[in-house]
DOPA-500457 format. One record per residue (C-alpha): residue number from 1; residue in one letter; x, y, z. Coordinates in Angstrom, 3 decimals. Layout:
num=NUM | residuo=a | px=X | py=Y | pz=Z
...
//
This chain:
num=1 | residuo=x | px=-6.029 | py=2.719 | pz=-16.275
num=2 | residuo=x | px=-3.658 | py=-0.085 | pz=-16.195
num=3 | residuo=x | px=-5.650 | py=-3.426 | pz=-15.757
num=4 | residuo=x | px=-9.492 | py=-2.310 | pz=-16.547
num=5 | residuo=x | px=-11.677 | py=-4.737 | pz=-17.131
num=6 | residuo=x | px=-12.780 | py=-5.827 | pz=-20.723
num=7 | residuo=x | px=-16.230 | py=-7.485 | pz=-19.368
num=8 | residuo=x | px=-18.647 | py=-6.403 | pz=-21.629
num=9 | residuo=x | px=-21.930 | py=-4.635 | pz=-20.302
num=10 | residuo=x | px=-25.361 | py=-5.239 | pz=-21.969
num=11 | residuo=x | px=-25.928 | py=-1.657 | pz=-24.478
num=12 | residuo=x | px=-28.962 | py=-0.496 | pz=-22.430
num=13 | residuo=x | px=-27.197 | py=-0.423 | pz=-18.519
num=14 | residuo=x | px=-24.539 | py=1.422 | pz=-20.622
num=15 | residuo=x | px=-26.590 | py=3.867 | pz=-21.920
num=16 | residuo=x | px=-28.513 | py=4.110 | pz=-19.013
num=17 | residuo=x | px=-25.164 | py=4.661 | pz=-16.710
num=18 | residuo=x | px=-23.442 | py=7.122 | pz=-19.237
num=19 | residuo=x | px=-26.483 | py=9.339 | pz=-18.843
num=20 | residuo=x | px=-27.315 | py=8.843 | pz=-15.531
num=21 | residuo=x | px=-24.169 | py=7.883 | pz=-13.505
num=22 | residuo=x | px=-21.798 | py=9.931 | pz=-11.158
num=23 | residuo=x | px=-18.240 | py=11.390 | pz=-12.285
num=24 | residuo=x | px=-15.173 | py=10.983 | pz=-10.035
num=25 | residuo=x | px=-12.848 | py=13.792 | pz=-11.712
num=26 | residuo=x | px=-9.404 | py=12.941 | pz=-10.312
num=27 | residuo=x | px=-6.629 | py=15.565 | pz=-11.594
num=28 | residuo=x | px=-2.673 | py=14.816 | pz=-11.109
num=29 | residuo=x | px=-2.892 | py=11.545 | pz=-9.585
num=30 | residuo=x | px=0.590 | py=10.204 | pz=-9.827
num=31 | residuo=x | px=1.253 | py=7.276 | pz=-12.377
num=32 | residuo=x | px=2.001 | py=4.438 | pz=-10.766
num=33 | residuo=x | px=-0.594 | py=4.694 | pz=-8.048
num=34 | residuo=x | px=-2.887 | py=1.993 | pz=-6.945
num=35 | residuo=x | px=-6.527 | py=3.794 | pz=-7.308
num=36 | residuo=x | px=-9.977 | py=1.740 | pz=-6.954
num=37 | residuo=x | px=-13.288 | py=1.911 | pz=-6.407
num=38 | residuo=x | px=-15.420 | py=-0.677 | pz=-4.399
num=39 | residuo=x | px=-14.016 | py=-3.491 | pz=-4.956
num=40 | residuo=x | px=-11.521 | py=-3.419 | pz=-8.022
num=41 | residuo=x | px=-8.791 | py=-1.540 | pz=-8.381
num=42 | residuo=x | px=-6.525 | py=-0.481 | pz=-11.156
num=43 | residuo=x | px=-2.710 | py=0.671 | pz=-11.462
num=44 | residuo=x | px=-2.838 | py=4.719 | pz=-12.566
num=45 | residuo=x | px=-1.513 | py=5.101 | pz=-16.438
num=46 | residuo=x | px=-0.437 | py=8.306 | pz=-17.753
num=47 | residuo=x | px=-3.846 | py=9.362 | pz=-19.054
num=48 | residuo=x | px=-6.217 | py=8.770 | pz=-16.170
num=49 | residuo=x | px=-8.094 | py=11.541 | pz=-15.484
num=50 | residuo=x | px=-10.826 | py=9.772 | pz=-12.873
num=51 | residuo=x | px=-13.937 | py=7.651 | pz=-13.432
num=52 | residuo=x | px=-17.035 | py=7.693 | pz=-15.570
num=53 | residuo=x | px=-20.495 | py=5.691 | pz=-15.112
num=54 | residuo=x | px=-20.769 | py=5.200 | pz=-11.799
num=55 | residuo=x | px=-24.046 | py=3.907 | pz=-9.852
num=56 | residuo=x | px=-25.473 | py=6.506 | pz=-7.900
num=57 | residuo=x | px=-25.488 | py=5.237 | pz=-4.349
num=58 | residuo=x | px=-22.423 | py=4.659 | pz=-1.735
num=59 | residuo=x | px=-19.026 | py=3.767 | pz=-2.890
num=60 | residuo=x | px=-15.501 | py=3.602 | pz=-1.517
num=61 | residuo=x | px=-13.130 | py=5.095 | pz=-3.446
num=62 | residuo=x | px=-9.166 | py=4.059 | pz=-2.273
num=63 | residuo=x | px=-6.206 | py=4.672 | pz=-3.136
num=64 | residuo=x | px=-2.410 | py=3.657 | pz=-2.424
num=65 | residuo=x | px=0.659 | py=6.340 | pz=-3.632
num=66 | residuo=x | px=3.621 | py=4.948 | pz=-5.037
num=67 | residuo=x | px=7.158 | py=6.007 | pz=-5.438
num=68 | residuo=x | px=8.756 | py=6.410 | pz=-9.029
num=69 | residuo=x | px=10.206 | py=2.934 | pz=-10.092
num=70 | residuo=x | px=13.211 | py=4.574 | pz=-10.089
num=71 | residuo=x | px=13.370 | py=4.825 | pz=-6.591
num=72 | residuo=x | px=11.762 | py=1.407 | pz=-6.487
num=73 | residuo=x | px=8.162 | py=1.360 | pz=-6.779
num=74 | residuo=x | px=7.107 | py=0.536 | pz=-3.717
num=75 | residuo=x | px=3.610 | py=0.996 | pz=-2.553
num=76 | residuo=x | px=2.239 | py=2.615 | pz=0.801
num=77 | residuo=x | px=-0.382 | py=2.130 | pz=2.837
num=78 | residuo=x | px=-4.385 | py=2.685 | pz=1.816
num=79 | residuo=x | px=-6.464 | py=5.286 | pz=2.264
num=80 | residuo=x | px=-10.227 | py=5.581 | pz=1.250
num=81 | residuo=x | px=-13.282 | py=7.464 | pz=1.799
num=82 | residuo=x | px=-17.218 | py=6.526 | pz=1.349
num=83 | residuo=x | px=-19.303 | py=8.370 | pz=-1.196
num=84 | residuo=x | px=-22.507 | py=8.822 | pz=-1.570
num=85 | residuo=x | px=-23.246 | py=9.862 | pz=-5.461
num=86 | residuo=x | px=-26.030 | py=11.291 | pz=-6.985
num=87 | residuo=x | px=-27.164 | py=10.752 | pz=-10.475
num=88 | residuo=x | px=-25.060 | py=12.713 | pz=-12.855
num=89 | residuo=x | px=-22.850 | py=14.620 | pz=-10.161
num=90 | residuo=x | px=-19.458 | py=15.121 | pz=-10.779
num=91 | residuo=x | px=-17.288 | py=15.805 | pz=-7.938
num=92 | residuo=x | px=-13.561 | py=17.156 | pz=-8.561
num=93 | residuo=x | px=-10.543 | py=16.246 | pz=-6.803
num=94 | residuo=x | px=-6.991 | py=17.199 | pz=-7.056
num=95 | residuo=x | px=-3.709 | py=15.015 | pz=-5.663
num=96 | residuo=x | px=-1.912 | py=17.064 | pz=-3.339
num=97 | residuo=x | px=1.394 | py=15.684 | pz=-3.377
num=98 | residuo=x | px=2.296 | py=17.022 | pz=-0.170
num=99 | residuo=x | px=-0.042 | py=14.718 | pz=1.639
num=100 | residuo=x | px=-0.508 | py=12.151 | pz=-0.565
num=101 | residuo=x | px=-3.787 | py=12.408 | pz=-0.512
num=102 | residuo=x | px=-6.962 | py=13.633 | pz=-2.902
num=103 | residuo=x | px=-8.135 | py=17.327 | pz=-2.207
num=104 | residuo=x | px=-12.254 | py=17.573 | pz=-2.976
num=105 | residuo=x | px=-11.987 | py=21.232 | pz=-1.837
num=106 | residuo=x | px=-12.748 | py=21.519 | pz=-5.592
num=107 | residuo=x | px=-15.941 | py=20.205 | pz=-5.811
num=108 | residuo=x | px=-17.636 | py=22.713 | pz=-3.658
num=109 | residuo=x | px=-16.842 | py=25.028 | pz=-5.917
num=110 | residuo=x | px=-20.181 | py=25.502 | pz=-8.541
num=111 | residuo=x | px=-17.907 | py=27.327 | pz=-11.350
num=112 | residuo=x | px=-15.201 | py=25.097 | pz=-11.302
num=113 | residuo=x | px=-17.940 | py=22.007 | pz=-11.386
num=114 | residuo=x | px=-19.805 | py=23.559 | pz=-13.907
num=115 | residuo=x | px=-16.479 | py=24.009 | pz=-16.028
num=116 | residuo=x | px=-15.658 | py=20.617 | pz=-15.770
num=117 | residuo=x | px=-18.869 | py=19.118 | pz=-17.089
num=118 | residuo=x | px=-18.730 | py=21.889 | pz=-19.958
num=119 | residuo=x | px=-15.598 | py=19.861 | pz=-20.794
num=120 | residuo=x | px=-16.755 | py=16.338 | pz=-20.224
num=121 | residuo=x | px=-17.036 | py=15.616 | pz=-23.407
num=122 | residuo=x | px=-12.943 | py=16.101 | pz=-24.287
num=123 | residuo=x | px=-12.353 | py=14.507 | pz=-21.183
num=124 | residuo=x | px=-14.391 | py=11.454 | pz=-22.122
num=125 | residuo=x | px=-11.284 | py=9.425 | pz=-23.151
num=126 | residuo=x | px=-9.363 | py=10.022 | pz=-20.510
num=127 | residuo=x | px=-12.494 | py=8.695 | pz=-17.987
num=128 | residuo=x | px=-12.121 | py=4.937 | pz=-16.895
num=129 | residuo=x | px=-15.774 | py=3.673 | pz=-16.558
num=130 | residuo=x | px=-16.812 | py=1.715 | pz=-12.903
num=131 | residuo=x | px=-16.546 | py=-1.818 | pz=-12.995
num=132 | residuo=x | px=-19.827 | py=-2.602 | pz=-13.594
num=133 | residuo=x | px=-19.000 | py=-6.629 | pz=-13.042
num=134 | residuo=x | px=-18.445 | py=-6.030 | pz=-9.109
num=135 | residuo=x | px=-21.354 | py=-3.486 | pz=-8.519
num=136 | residuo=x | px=-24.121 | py=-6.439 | pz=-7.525
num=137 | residuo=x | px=-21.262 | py=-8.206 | pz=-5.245
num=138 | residuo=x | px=-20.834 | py=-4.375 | pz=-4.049
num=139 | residuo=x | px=-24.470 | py=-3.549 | pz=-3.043
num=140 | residuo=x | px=-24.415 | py=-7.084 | pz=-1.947
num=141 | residuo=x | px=-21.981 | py=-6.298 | pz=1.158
num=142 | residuo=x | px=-23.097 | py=-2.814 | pz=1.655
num=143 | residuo=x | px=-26.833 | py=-2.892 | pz=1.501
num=144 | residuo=x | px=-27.790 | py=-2.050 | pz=4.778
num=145 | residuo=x | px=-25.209 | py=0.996 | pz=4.721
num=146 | residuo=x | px=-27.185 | py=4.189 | pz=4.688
num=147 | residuo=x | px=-25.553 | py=7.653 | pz=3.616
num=148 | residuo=x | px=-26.043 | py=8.904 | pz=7.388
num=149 | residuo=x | px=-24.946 | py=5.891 | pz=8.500
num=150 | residuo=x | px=-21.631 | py=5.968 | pz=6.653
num=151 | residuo=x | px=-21.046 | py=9.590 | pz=7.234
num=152 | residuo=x | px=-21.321 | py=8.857 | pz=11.276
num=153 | residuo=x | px=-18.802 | py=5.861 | pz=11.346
num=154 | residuo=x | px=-16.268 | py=7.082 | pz=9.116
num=155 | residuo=x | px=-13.496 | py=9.517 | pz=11.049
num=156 | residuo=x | px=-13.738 | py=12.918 | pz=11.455
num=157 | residuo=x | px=-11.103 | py=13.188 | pz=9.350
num=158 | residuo=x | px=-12.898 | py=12.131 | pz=6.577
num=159 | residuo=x | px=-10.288 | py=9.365 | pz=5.447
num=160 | residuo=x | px=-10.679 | py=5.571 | pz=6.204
num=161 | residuo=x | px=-6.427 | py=4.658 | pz=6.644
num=162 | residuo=x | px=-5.242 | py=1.106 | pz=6.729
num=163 | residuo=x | px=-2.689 | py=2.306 | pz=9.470
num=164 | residuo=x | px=-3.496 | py=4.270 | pz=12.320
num=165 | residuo=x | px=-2.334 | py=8.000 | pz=12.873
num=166 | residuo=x | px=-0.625 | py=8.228 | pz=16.142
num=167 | residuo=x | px=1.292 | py=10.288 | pz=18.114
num=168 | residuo=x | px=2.974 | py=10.780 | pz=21.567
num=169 | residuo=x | px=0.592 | py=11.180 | pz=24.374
num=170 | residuo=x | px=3.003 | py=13.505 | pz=26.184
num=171 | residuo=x | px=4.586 | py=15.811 | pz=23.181
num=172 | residuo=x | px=7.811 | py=16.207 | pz=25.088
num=173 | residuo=x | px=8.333 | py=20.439 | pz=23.463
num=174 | residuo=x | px=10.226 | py=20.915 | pz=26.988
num=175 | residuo=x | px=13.517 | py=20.008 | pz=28.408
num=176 | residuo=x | px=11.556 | py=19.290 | pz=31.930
num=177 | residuo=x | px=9.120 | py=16.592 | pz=29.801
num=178 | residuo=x | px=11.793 | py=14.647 | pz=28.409
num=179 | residuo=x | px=13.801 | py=14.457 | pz=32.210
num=180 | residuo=x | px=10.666 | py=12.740 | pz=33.904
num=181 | residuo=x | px=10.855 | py=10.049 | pz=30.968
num=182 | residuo=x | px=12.743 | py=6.979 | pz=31.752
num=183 | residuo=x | px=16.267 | py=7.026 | pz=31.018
num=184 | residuo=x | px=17.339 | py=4.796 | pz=27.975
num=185 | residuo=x | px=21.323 | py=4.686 | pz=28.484
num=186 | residuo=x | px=21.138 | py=1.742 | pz=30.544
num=187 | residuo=x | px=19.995 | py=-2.191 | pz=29.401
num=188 | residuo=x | px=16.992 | py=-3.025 | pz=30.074
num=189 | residuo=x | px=16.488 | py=-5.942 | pz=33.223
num=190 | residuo=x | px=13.030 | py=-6.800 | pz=32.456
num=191 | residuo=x | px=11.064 | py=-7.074 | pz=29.042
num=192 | residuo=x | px=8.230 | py=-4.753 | pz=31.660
num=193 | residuo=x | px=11.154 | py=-2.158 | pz=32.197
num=194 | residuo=x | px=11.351 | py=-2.574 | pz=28.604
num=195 | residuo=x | px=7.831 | py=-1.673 | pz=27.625
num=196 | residuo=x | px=7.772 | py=1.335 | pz=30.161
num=197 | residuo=x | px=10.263 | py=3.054 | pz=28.877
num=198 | residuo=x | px=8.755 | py=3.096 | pz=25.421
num=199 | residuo=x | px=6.732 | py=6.337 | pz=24.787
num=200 | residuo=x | px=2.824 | py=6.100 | pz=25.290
num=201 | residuo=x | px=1.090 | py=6.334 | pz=22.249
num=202 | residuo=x | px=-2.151 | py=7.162 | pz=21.270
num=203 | residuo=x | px=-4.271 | py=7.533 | pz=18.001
num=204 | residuo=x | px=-4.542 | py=11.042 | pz=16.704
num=205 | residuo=x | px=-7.588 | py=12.812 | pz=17.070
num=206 | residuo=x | px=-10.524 | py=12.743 | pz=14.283
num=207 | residuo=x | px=-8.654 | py=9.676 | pz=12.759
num=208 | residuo=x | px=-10.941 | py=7.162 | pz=14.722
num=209 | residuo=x | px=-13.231 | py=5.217 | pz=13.272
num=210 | residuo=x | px=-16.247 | py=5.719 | pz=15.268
num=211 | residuo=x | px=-17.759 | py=2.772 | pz=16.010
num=212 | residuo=x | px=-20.313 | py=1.476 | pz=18.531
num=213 | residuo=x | px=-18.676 | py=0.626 | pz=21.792
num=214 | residuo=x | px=-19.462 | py=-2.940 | pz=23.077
num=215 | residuo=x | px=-19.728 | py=-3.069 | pz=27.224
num=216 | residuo=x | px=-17.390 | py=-4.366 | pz=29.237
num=217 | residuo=x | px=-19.275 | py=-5.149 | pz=31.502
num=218 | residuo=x | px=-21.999 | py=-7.901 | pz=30.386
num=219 | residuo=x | px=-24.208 | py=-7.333 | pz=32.935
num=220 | residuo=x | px=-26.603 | py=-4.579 | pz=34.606
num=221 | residuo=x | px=-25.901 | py=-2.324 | pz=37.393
num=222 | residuo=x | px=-26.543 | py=-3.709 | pz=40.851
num=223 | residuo=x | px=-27.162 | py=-7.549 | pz=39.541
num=224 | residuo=x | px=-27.030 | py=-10.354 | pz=41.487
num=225 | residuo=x | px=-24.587 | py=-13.423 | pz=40.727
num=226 | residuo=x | px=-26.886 | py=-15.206 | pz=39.243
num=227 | residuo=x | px=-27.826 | py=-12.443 | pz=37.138
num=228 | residuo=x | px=-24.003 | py=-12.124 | pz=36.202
num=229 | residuo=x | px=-23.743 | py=-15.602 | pz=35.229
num=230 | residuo=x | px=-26.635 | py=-15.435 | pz=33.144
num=231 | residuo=x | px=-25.635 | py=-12.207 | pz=30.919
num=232 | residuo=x | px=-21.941 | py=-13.648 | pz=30.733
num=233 | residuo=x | px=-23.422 | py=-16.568 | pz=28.793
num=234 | residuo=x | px=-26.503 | py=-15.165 | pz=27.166
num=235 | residuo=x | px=-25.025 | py=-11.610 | pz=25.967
num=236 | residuo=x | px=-28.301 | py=-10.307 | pz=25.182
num=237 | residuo=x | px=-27.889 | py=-7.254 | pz=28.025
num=238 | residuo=x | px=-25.013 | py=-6.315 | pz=26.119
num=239 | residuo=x | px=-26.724 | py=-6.181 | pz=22.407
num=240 | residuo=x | px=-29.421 | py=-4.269 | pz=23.663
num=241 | residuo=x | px=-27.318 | py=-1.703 | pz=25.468
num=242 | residuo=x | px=-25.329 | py=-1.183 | pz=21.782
num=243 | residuo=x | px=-28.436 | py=-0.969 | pz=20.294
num=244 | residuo=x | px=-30.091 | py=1.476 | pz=22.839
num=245 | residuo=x | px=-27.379 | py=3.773 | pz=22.944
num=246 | residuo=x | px=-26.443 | py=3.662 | pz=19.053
num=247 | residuo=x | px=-29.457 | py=2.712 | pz=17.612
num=248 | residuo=x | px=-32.845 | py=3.077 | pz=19.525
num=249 | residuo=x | px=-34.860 | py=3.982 | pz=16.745
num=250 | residuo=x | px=-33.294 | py=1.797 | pz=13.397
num=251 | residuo=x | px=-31.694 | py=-1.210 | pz=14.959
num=252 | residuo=x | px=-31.412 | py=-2.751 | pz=11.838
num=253 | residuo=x | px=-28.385 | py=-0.156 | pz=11.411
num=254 | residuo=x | px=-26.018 | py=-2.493 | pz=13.448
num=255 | residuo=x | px=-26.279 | py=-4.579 | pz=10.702
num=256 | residuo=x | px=-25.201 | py=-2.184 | pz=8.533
num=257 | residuo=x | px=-22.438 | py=-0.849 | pz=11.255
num=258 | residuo=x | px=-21.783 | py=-4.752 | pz=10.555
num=259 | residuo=x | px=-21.201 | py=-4.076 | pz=7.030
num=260 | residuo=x | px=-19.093 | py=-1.226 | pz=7.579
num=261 | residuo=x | px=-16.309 | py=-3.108 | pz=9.460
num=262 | residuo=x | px=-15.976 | py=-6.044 | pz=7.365
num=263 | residuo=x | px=-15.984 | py=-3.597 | pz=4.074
num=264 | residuo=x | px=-12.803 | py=-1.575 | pz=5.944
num=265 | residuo=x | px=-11.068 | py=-4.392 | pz=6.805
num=266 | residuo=x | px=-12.097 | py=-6.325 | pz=3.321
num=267 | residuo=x | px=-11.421 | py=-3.280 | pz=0.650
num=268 | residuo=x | px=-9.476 | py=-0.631 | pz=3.275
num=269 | residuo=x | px=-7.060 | py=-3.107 | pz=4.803
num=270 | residuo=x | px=-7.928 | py=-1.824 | pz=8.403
num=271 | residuo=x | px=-7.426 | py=-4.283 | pz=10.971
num=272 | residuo=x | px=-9.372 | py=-2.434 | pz=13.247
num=273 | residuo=x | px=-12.575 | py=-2.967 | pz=11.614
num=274 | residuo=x | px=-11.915 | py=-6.693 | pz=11.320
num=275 | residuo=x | px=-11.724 | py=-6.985 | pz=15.152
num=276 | residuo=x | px=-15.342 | py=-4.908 | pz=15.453
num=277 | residuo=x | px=-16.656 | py=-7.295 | pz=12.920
num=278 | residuo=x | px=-15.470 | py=-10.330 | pz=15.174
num=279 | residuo=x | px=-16.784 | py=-8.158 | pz=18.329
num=280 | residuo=x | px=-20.001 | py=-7.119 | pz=17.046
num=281 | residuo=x | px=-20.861 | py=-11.387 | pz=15.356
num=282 | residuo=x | px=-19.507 | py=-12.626 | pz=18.760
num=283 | residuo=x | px=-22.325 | py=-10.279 | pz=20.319
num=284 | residuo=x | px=-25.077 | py=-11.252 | pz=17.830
num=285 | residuo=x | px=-24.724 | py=-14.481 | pz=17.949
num=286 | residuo=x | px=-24.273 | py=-14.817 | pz=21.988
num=287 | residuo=x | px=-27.242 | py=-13.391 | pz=22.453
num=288 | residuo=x | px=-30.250 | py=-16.050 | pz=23.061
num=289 | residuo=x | px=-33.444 | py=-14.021 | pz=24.615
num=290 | residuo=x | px=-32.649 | py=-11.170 | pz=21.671
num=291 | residuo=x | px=-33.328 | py=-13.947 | pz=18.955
num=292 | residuo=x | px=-36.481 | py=-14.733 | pz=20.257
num=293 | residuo=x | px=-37.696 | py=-10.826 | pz=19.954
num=294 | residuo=x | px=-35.806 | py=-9.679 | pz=17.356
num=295 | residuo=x | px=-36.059 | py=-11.277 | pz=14.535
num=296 | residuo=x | px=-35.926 | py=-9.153 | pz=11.795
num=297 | residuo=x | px=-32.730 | py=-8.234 | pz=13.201
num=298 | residuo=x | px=-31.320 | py=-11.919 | pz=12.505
num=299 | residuo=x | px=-33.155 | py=-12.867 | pz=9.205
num=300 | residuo=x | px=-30.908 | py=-9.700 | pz=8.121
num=301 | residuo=x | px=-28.354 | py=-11.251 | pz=9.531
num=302 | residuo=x | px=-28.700 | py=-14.835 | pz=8.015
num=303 | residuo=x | px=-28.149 | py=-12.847 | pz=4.753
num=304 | residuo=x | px=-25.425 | py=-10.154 | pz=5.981
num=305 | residuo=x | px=-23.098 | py=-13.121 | pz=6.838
num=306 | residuo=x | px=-24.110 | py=-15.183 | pz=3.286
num=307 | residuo=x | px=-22.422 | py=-12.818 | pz=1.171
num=308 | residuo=x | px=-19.271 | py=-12.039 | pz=3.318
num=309 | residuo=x | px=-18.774 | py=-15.036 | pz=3.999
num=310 | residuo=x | px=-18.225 | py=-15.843 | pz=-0.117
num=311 | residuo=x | px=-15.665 | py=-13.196 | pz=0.188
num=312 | residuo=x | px=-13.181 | py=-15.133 | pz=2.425
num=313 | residuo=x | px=-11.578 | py=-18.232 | pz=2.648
num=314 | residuo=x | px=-12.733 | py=-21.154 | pz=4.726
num=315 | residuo=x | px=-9.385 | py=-21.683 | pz=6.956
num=316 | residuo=x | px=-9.345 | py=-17.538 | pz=7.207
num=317 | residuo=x | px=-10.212 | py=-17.597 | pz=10.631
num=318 | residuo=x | px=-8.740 | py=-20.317 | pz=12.552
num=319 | residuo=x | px=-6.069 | py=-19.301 | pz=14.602
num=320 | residuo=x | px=-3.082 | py=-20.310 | pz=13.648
num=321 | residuo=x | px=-1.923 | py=-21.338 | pz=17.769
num=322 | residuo=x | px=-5.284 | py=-23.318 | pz=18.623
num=323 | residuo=x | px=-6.228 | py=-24.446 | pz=15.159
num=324 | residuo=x | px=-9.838 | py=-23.169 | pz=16.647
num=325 | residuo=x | px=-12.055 | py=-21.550 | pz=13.883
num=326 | residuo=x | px=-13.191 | py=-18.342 | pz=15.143
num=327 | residuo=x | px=-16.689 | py=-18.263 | pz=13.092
num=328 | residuo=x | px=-17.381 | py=-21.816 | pz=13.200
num=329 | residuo=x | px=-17.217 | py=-21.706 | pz=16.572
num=330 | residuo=x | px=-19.394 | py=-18.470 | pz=17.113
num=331 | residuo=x | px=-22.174 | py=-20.135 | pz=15.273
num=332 | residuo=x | px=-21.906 | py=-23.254 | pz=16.892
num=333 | residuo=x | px=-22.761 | py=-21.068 | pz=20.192
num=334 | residuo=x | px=-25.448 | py=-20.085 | pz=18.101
num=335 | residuo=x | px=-26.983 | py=-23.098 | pz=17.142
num=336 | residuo=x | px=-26.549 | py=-24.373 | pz=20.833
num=337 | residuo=x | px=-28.836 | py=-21.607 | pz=21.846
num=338 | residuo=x | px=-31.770 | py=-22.544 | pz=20.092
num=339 | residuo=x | px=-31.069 | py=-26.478 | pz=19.306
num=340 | residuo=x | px=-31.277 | py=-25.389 | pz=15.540
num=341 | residuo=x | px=-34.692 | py=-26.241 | pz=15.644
num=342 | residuo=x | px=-35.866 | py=-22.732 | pz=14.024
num=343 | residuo=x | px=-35.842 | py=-22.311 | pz=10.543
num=344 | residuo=x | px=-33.867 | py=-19.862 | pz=9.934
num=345 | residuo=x | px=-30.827 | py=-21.409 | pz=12.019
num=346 | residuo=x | px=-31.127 | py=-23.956 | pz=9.509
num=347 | residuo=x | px=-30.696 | py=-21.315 | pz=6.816
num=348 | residuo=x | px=-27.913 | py=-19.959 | pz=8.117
num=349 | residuo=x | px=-26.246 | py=-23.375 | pz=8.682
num=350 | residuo=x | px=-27.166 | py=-24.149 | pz=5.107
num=351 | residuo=x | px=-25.878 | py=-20.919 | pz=3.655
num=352 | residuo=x | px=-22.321 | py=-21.240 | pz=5.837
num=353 | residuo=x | px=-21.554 | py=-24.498 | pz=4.514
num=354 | residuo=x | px=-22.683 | py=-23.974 | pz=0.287
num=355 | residuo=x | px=-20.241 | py=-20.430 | pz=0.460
num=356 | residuo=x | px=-17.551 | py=-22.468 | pz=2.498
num=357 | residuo=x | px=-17.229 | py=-25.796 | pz=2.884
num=358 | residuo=x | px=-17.912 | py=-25.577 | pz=-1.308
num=359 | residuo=x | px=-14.660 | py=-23.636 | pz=-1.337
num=360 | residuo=x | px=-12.910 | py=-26.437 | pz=0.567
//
């Protein structure tokens, strides 16, 4: 692969992984193609034939097609999947050209498997190995990621895509469908009459990431005003209704739902999961009566935000319009809450400012 890493790795983890670790055996992936896994990612050379030594655990393997550089190289948009690898599996893929995509049908076959580690050892050379340098940043931001966990957020489709699949909400097959559209031979008067004559779109189905839904509404059925003013500043009503209808028996696995988001939008490019990273921290860290009885939930969450935060820039959130710092401002609502007299508020204020302002 085009761009591996020369980092050396001490003899006994290498031993240890070449007996122990996971195979990714990737067959007639185009050269050119930008393939990775976790969080590096290499250009496809003409001998890659997939990736050897890899942890067992969960790991995102993503991948960008590219056209010929004769018809000018250019690179389209990511796709990725989560994988949870045992110790010495192999799993067998081949690039389907058609869709542009990697076809695992393979690996659920046991004689085709079995062939392929049979010829492991010839395909040895053509085997990049993981990149070992990134795996404790890698368990670092995915820690609280469980196999089940994973399996239930990602699509149905199986494929994490940096642009959304969508299609017409009305598929217009008749004559009669297209005649009660609005007509589009005249100028538009209005930049409304504008948007409604566009077509209504929608995502296609099973290509959702399935994600916890946040309330709209921030406050119980039948409440009184007061009540509504008091769960529109202290969103605690909210966090445990997420966590009651998601997660009533681990709610430690919004953390990890957490970890999910940022890790699309970091590694997959999906914008989506960015915004339910924002949602879900704006939630957390709203939420005044669930710090005082949860606080397992938030020590995890002093050291969820540590590492991600080392993973972006400090001006990466201000908005560009207000100059208004998304984050810093979320955990100044946080540290109003509780008058940063408990500990581990000070932690997390200490731990924000060595990853950014040390960056600044």
């Amino acid at each position: 692969m085009a761009g591996s890493s020369g980092v050396d790795m001490d003899p006994d983890v290498a031993l240890r992984l070449f007996e122990e670790g996971a195979t990714l055996v990737l067959l007639g992936v185009p050269r050119g193609t930008e393939l990775g896994i976790d969080l590096k990612s290499w250009q496809v050379g003409p001998r890659f034939r997939g990736v050897k030594m890899i942890p067992p655990g969960l790991h995102f393997l993503h991948f960008c097609s590219a056209n010929s550089p004769s018809c000018g190289g250019e690179i389209g948009p990511k796709s990725g999947l989560f994988l949870t690898l045992k110790p010495r599996e192999i799993l067998l893929a081949h690039w389907d050209p058609k869709e542009e995509d990697l076809d695992f049908s393979a690996s659920r076959n046991d004689e085709e498997v079995n062939r392929i580690r049979g010829t492991l050892p010839e395909l040895d050379s053509y085997l990049g190995p993981y990149p070992f340098e990134v795996m404790r940043k890698w368990v670092s931001l995915t820690d609280q990621i469980s196999q089940e966990l994973a399996v239930n957020l990602q699509p149905l489709s199986g494929r994490v895509c940096a642009f959304s699949d969508i299609i017409p909400e009305v598929q217009f097959r008749h004559t009669k469908d297209r005649a009660e559209q609005p007509r589009n031979d005249t100028a538009c008067q209005s930049m409304k009459e504008g948007l409604d004559r566009l077509p209504k779109m929608k995502q296609r189905e099973g290509t959702e990431l399935r994600f916890s839904v946040i309330p709209k509404k921030t406050y119980p059925p039948g409440a009184s005003p007061a009540e509504i003013t008091r769960c529109s500043m202290d969103l605690s009503y909210s966090l445990e209704t997420v966590l009651e209808q998601n997660y009533p028996e681990q709610p430690l696995n919004l953390l990890g739902e957490l970890q999910f988001a940022f890790v699309c939008f970091l590694v997959g490019n999906v914008y989506e999961g960015f915004e339910h990273w924002k949602c879900l921290l704006a939630v957390l860290c709203r939420s005044e009566e669930a710090m005082r009885r949860r606080k397992e939930l938030y020590l995890g969450l002093i050291t969820v935000l540590y590492h991600q935060l080392g993973e972006v820039p400090p001006d990466f959130f201000v908005d560009i319009v207000s100059q208004n710092n998304f984050l810093t401002s979320t955990l100044q609502v946080k540290g109003e809450f509780i008058n940063l007299k408990s500990d581990w508020m000070e932690e997390i204020l200490a731990l924000f400012s060595k990853s950014w302002l040390s960056k600044s």
